[in-house]
C-alpha positions in Angstrom: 0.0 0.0 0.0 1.2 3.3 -1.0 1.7 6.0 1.7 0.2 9.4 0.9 2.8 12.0 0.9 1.3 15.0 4.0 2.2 18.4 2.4 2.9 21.0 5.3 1.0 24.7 4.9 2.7 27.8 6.3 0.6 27.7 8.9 1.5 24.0 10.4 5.3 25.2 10.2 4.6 28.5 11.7 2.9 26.5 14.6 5.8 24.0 14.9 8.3 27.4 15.1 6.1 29.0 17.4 6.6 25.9 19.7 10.1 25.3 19.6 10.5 29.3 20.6 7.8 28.6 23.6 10.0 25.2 24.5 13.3 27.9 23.9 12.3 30.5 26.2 11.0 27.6 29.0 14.1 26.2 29.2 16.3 29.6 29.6 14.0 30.3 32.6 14.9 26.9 33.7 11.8 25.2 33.6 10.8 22.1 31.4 8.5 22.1 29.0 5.9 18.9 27.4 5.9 19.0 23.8 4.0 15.7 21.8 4.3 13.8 25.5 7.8 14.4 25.7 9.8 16.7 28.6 11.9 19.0 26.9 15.2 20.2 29.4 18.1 22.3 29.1 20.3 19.4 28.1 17.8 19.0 24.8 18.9 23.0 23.9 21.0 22.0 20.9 18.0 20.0 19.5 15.8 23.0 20.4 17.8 25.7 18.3 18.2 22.7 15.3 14.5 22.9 15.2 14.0 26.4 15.3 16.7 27.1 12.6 14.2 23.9 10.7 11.6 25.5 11.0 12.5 28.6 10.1 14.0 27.7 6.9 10.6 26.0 6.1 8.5 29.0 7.2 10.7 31.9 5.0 10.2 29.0 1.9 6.5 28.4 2.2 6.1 32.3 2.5 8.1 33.4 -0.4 6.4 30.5 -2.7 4.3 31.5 -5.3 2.6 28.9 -7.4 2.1 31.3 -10.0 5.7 31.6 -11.0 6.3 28.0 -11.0 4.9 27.7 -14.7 5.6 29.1 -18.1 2.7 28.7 -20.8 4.3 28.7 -24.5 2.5 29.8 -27.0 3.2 27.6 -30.3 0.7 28.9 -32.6 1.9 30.1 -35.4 
């Protein structure tokens, strides 16, 4: 069986950012922080700041894509 590919919108990657900052600024204050049943610590920081620089990466691409400029009709009549 063939798995369907999930495309992400800009708003699911601005939601995943959003939450890696949150988890970011919990653990500077020293506290933990429960992301998909998981306890995020201070010793998970460099994992934090991967995921934001993903995220961010994927949030600048889906905002500067335009679908209209993807394509090129030609014109072949003569």
């Amino acid at each position: 069986m063939k798995r369907k590919k999930m495309s992400i919108t800009l708003k699911m990657a601005q939601d995943a950012l959003n939450a890696w900052i949150k988890a970011d600024l919990s653990v500077a204050k020293g506290q933990s922080y429960a992301m998909n049943g998981r306890s995020i610590t201070l010793a998970n920081i460099r994992e934090i700041r991967e995921q934001i620089h993903y995220w961010e990466r994927r949030v600048a691409a889906l905002s500067s894509f335009k679908p209209n400029t993807l394509a090129a009709l030609a014109d072949f009549s003569c």
